[in-house]
Biopython code that builds the backbone (N, CA, C, O; Angstrom):
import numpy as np
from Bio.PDB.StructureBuilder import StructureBuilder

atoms = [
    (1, "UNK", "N", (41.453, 28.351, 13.605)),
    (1, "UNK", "CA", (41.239, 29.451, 12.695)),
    (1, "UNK", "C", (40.285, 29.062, 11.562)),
    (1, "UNK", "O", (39.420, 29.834, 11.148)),
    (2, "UNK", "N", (40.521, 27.581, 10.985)),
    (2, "UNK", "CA", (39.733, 27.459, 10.029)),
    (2, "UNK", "C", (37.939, 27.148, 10.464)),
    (2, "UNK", "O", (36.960, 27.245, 9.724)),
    (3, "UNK", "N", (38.002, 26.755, 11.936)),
    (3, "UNK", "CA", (36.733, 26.555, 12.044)),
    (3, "UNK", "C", (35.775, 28.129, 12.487)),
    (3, "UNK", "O", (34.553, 28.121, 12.641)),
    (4, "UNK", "N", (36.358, 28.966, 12.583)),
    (4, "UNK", "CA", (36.175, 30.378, 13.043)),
    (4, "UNK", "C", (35.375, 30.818, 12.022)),
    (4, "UNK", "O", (34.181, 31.118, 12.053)),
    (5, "UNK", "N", (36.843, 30.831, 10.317)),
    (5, "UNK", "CA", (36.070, 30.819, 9.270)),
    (5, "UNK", "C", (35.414, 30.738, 8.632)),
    (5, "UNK", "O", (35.059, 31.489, 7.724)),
    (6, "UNK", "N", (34.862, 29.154, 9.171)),
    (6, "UNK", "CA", (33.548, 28.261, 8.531)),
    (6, "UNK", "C", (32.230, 28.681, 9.373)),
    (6, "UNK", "O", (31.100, 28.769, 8.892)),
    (7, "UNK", "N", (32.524, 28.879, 10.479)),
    (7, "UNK", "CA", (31.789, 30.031, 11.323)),
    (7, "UNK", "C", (30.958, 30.979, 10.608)),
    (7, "UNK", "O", (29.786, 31.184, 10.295)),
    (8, "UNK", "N", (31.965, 31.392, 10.515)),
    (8, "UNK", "CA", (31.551, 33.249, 9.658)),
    (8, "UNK", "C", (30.991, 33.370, 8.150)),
    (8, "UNK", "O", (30.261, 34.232, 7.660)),
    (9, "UNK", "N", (31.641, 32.088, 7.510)),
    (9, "UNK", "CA", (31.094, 31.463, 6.292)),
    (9, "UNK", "C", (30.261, 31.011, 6.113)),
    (9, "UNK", "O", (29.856, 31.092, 4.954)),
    (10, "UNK", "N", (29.404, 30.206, 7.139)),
    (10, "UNK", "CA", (27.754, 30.057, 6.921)),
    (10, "UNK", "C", (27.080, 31.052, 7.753)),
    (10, "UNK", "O", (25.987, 31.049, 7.187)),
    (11, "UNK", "N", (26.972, 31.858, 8.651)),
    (11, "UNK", "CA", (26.745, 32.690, 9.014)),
    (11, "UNK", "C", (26.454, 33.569, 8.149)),
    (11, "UNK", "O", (25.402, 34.186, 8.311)),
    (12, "UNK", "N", (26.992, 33.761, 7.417)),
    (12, "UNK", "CA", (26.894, 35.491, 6.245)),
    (12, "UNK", "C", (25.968, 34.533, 5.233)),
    (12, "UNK", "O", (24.843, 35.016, 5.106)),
    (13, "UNK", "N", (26.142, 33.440, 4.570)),
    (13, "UNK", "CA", (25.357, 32.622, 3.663)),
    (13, "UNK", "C", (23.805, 32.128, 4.572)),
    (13, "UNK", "O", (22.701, 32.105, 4.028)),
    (14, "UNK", "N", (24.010, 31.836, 5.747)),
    (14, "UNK", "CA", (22.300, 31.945, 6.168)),
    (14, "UNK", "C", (21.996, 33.559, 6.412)),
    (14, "UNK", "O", (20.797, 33.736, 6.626)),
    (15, "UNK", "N", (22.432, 34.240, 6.424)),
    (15, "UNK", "CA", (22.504, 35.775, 6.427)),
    (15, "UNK", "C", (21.629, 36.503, 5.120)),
    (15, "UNK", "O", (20.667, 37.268, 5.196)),
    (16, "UNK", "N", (22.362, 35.949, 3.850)),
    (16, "UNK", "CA", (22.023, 36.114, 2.425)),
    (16, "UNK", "C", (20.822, 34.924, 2.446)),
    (16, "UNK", "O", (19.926, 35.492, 1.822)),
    (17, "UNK", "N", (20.535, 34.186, 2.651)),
    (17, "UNK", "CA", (20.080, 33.207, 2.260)),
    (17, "UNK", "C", (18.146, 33.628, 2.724)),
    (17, "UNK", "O", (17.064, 33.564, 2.140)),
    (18, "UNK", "N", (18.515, 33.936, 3.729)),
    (18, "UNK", "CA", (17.142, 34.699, 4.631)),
    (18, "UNK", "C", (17.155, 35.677, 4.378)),
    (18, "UNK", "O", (16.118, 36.250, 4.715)),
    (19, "UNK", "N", (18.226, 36.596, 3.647)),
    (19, "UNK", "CA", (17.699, 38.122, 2.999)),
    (19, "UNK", "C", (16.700, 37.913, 1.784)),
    (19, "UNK", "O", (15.493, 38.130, 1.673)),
    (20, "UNK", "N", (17.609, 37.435, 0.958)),
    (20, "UNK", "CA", (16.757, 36.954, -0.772)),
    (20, "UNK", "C", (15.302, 36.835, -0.765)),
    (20, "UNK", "O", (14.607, 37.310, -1.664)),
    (21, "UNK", "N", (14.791, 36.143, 0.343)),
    (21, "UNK", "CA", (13.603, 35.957, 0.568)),
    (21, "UNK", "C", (12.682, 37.127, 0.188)),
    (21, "UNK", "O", (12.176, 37.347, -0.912)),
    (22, "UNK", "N", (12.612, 37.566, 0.898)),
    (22, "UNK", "CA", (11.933, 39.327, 1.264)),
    (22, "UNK", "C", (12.681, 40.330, 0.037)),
    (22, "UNK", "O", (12.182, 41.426, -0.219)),
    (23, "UNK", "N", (13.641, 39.951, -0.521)),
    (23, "UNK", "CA", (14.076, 40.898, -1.383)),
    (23, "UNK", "C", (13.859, 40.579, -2.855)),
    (23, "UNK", "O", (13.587, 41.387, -3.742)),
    (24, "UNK", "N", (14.003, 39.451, -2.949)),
    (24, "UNK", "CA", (13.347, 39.170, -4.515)),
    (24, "UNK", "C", (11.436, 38.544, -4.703)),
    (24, "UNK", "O", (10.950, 37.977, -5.681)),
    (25, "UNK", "N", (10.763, 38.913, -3.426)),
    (25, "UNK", "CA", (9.587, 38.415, -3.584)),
    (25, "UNK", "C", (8.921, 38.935, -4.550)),
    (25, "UNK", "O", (8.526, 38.192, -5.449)),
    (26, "UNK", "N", (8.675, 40.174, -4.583)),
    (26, "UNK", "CA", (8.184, 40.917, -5.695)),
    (26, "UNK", "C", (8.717, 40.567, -6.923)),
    (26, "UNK", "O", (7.879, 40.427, -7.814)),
    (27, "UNK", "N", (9.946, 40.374, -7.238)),
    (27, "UNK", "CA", (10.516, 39.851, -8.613)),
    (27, "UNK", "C", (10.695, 39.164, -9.283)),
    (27, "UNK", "O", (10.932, 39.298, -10.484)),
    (28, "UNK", "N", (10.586, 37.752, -8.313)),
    (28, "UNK", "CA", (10.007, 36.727, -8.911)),
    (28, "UNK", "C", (9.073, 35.881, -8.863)),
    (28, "UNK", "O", (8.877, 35.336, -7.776)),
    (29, "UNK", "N", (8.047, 35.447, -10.255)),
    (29, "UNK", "CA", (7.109, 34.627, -9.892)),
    (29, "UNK", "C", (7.165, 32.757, -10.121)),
    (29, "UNK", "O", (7.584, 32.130, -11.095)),
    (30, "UNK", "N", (6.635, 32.293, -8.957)),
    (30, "UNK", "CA", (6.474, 31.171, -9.490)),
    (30, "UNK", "C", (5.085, 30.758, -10.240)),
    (30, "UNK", "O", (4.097, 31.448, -10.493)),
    (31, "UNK", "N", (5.339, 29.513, -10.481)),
    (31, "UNK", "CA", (3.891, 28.965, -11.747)),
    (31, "UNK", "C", (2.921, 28.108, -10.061)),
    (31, "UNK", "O", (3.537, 27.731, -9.064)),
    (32, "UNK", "N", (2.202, 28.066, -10.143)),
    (32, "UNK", "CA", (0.984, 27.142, -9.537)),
    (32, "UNK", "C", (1.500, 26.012, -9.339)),
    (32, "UNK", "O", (1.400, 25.665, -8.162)),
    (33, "UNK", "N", (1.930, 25.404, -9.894)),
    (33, "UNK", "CA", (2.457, 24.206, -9.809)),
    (33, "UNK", "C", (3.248, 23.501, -9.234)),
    (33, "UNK", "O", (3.063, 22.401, -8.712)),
    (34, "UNK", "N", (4.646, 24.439, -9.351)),
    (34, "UNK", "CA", (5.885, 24.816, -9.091)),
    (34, "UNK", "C", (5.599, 24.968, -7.607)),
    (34, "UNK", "O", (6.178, 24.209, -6.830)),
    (35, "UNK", "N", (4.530, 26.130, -7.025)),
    (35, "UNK", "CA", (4.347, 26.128, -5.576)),
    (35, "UNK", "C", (3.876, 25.092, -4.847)),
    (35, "UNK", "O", (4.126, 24.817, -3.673)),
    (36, "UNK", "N", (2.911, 24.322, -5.917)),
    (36, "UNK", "CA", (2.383, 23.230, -5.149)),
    (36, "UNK", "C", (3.736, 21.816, -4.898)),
    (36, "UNK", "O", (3.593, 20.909, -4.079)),
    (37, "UNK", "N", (4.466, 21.909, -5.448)),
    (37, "UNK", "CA", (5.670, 20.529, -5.847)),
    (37, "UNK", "C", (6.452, 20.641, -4.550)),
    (37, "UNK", "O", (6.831, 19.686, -3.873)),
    (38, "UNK", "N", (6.704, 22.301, -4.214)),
    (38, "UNK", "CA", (7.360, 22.708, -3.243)),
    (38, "UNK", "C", (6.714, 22.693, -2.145)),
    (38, "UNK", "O", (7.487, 22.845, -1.199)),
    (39, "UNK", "N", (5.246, 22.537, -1.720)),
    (39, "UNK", "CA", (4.681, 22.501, -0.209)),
    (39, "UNK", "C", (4.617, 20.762, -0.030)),
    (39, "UNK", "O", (4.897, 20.319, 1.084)),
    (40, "UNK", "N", (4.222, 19.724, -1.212)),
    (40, "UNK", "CA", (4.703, 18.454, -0.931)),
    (40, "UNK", "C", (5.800, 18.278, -1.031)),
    (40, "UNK", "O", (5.919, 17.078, -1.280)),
    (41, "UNK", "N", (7.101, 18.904, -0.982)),
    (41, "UNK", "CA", (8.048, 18.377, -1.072)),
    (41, "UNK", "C", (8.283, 18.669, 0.462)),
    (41, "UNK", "O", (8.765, 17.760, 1.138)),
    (42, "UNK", "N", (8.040, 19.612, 0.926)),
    (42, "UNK", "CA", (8.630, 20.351, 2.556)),
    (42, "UNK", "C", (7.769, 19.531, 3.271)),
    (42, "UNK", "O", (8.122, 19.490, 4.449)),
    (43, "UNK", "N", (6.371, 18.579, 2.948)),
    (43, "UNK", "CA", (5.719, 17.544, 3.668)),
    (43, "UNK", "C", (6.197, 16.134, 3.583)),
    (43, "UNK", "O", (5.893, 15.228, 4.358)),
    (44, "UNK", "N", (7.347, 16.023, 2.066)),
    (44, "UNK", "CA", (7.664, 14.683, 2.256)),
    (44, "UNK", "C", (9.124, 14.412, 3.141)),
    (44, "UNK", "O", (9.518, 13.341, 3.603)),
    (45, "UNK", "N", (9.655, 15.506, 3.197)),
    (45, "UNK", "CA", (10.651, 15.851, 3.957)),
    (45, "UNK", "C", (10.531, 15.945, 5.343)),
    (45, "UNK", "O", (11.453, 15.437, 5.982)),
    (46, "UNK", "N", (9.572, 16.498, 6.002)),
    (46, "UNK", "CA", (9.425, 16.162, 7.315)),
    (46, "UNK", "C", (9.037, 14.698, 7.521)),
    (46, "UNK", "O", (9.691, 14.180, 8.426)),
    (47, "UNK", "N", (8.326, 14.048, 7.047)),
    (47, "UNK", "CA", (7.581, 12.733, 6.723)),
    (47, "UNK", "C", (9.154, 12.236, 6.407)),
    (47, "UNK", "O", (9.306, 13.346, 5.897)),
    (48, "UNK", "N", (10.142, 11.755, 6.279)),
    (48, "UNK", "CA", (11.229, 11.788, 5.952)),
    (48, "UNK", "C", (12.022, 11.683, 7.419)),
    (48, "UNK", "O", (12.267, 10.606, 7.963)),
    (49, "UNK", "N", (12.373, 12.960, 7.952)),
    (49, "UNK", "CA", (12.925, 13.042, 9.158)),
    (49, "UNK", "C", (11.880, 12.117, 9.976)),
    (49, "UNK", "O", (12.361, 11.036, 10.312)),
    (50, "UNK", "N", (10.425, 12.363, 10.388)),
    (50, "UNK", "CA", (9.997, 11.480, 11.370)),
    (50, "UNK", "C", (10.666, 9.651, 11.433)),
    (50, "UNK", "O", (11.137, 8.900, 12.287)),
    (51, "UNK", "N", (10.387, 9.614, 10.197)),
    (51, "UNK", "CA", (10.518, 8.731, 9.784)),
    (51, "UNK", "C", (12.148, 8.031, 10.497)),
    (51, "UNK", "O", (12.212, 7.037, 11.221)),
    (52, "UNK", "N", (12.988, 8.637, 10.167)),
    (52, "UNK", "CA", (14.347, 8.481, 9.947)),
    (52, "UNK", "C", (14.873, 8.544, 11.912)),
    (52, "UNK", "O", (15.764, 7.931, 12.501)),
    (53, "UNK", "N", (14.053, 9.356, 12.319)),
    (53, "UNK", "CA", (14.312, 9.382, 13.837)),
    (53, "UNK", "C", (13.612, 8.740, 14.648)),
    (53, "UNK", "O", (13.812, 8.815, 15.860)),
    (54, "UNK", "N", (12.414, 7.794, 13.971)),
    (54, "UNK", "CA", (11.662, 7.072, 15.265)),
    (54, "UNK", "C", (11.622, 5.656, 14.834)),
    (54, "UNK", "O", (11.006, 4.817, 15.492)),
    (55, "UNK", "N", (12.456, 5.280, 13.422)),
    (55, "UNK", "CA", (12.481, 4.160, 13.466)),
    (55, "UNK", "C", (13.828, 3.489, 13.868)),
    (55, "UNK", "O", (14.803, 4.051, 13.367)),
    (56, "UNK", "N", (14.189, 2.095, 14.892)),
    (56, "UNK", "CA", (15.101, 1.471, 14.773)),
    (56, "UNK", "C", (16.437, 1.544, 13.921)),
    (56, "UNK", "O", (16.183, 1.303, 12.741)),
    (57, "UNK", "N", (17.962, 1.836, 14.179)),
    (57, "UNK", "CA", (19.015, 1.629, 12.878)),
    (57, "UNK", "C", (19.431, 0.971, 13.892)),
    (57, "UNK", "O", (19.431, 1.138, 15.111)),
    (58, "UNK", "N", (19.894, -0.040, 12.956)),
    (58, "UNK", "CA", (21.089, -0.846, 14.053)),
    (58, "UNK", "C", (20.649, -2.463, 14.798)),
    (58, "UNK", "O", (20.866, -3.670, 14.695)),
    (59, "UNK", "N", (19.904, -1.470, 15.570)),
    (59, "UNK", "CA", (19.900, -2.477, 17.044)),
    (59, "UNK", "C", (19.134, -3.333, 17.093)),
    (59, "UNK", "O", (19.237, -4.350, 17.780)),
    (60, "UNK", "N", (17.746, -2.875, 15.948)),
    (60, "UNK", "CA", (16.160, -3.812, 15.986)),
    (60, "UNK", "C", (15.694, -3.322, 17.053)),
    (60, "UNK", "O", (14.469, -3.401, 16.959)),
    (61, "UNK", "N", (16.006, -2.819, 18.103)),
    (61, "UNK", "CA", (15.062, -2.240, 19.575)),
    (61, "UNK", "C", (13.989, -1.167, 18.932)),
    (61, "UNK", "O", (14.272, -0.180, 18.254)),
    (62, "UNK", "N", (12.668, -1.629, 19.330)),
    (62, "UNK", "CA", (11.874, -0.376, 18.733)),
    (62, "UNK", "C", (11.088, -0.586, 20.467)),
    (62, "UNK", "O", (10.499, -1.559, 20.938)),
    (63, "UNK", "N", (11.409, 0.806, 21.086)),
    (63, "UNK", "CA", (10.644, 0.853, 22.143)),
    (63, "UNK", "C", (9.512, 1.554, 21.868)),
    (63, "UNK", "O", (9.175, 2.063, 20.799)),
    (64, "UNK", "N", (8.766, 1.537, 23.262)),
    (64, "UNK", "CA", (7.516, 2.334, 23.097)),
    (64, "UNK", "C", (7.556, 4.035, 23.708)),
    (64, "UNK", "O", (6.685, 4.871, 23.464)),
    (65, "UNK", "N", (8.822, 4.271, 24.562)),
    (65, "UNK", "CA", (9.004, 5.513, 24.120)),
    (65, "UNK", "C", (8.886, 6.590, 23.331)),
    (65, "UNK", "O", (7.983, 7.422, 23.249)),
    (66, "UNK", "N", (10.481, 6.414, 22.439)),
    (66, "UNK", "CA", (10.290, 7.609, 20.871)),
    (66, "UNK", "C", (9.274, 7.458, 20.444)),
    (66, "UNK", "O", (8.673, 8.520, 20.606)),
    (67, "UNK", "N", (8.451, 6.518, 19.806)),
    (67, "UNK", "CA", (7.324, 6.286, 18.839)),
    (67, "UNK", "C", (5.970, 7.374, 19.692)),
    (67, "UNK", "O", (5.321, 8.215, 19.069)),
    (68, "UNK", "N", (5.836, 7.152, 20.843)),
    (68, "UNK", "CA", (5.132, 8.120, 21.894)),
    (68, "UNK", "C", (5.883, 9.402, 21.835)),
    (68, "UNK", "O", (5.402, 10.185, 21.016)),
    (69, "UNK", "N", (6.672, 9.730, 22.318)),
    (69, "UNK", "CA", (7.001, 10.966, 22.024)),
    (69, "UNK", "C", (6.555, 12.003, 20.628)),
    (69, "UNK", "O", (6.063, 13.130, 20.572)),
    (70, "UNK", "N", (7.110, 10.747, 19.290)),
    (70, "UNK", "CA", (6.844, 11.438, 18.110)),
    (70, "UNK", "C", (5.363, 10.949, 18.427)),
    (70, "UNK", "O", (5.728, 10.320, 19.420)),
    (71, "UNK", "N", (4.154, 10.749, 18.401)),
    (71, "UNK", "CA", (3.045, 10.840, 18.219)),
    (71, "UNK", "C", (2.548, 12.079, 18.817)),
    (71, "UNK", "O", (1.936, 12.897, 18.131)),
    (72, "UNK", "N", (2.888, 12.343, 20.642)),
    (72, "UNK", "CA", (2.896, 14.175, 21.277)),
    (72, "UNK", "C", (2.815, 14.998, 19.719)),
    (72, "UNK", "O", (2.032, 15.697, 19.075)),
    (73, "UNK", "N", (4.126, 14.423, 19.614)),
    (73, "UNK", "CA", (4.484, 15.896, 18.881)),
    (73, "UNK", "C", (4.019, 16.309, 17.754)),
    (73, "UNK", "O", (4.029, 17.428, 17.240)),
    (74, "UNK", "N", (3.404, 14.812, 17.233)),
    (74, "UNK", "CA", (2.341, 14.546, 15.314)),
    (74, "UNK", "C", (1.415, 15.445, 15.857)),
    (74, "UNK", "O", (1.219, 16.517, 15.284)),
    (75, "UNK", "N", (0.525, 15.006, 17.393)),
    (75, "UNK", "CA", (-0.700, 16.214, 17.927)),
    (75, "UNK", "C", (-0.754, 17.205, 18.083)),
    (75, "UNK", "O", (-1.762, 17.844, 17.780)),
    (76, "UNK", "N", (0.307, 17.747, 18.619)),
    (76, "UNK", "CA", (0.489, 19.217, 18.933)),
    (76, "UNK", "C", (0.909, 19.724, 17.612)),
    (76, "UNK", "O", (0.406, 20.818, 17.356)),
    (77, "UNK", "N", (1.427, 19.406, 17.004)),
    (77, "UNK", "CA", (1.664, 20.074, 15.618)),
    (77, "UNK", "C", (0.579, 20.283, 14.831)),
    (77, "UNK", "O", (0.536, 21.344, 14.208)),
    (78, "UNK", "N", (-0.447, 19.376, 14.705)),
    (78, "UNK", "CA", (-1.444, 19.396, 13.875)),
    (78, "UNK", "C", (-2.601, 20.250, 14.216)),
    (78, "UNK", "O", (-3.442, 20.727, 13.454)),
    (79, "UNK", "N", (-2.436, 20.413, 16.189)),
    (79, "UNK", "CA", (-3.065, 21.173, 16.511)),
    (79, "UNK", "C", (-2.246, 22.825, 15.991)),
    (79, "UNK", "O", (-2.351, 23.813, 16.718)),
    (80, "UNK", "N", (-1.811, 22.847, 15.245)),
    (80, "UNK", "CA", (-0.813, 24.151, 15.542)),
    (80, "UNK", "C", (-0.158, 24.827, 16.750)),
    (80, "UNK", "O", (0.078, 26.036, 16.754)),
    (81, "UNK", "N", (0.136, 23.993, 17.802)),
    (81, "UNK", "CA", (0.991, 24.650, 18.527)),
    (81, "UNK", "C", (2.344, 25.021, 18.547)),
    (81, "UNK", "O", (3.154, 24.136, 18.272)),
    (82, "UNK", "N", (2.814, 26.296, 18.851)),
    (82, "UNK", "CA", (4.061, 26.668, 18.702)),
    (82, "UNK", "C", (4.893, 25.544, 18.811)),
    (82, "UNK", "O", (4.684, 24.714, 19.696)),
    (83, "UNK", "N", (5.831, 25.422, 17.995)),
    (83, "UNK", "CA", (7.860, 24.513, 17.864)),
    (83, "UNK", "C", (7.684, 24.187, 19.116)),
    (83, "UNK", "O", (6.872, 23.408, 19.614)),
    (84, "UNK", "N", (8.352, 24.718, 19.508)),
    (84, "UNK", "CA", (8.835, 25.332, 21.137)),
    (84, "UNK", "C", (8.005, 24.606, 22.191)),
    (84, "UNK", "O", (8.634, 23.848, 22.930)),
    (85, "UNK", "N", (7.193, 24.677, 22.304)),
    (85, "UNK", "CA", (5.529, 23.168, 22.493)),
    (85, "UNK", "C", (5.979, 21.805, 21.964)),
    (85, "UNK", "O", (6.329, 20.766, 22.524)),
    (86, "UNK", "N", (5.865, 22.122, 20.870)),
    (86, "UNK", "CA", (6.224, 20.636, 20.088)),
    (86, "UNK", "C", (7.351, 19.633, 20.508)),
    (86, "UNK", "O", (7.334, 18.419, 20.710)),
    (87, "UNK", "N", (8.228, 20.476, 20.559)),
    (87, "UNK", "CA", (9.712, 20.072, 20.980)),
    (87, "UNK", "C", (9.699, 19.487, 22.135)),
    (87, "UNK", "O", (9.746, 18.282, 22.381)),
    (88, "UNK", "N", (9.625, 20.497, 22.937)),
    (88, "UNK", "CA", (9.387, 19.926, 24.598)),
    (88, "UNK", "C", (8.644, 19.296, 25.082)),
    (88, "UNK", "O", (9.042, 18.684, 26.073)),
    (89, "UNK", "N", (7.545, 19.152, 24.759)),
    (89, "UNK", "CA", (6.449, 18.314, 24.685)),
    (89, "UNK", "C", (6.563, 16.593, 24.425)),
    (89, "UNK", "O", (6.195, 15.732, 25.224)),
    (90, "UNK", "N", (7.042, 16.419, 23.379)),
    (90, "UNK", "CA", (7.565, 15.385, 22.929)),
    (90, "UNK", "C", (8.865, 14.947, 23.434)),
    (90, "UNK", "O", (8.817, 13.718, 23.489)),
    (91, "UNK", "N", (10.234, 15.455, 23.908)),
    (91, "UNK", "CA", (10.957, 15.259, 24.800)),
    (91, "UNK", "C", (10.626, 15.006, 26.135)),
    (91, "UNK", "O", (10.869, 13.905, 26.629)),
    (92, "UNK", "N", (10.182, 15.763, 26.669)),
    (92, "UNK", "CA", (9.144, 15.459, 27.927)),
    (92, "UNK", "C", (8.737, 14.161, 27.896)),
    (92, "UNK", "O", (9.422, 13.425, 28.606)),
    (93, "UNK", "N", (7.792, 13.610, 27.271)),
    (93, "UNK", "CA", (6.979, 12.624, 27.183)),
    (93, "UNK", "C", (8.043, 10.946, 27.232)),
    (93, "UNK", "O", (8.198, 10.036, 28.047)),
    (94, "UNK", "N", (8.549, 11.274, 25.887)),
    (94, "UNK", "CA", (10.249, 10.173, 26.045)),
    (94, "UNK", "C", (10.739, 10.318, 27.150)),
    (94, "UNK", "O", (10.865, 9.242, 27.734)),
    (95, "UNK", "N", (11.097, 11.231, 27.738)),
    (95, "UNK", "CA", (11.640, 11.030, 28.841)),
    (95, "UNK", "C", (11.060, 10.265, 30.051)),
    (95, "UNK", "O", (11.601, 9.431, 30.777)),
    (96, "UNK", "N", (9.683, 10.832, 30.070)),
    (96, "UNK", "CA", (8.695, 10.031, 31.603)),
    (96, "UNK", "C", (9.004, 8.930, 31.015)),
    (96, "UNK", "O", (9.692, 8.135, 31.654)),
    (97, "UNK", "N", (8.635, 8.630, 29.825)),
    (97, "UNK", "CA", (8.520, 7.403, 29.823)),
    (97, "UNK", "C", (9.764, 6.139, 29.966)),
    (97, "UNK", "O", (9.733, 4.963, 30.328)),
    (98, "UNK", "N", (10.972, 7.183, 29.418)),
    (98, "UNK", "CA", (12.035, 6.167, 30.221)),
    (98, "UNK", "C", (12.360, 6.145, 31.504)),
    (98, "UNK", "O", (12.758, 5.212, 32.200)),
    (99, "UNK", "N", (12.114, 7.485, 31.806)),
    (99, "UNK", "CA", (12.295, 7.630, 33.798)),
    (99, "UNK", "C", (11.732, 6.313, 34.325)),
    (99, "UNK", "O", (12.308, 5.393, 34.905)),
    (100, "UNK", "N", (10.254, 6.488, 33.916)),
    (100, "UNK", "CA", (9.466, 5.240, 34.201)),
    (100, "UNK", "C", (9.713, 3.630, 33.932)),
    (100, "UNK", "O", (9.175, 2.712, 34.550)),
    (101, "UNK", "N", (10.931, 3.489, 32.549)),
    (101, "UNK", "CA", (11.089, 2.059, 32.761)),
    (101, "UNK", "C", (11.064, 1.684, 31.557)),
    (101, "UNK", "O", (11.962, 0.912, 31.222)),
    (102, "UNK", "N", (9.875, 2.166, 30.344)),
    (102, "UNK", "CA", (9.860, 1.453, 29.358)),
    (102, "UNK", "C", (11.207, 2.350, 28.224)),
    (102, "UNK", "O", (11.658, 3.489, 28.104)),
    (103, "UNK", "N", (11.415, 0.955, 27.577)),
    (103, "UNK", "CA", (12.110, 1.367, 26.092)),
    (103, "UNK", "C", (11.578, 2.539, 25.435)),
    (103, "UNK", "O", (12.035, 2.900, 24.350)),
]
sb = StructureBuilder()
sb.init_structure("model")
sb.init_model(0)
sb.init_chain("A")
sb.init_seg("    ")
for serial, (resi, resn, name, xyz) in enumerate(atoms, 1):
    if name == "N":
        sb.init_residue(resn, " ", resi, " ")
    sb.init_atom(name, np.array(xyz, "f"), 0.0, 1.0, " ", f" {name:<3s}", serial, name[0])
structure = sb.get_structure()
């Protein structure tokens, strides 16, 4: 029951959360600045996750897999290709390459 709740509880809060957007655009402004702090911040943050998912925890094993995979996916992104591209693309790629043998 309680996880049903918690369900329905972020559900309605990503609900609100993606309304606000579109509903207070007109009403509020930001400063120049303020916008710019916020597009390097959403770049140091992905830069962040790459980071955090293609390097080694633990084990010291750094294969040549993931690191290939995330590079696919650095290209296709930069090329602007759709997520959905990106994603699979880069899964794909990790994968041959372990099918095939290497780390």
């Amino acid at each position: 029951m309680i996880l049903v709740a918690s369900m329905i509880a972020l559900a309605l809060g990503t609900y609100a959360f993606r309304w606000s957007g579109p509903a207070l655009r007109d009403r509020i402004r930001f400063p120049a600045r303020t916008i710019r702090l916020l597009e390097v911040g959403a770049v140091v943050l992905i830069a962040a996750l790459v980071a955090v998912t293609t390097l080694p925890t633990g084990s010291g094993e750094f294969g040549f897999a993931l690191p290939a995979g995330v590079l696919v996916a650095g290209v296709l992104a930069w090329r602007k290709q759709p997520i959905l591209v990106v994603i699979l693309a880069a899964a794909a790629t990790t994968a041959l390459l372990r099918l095939l043998g290497l780390p």
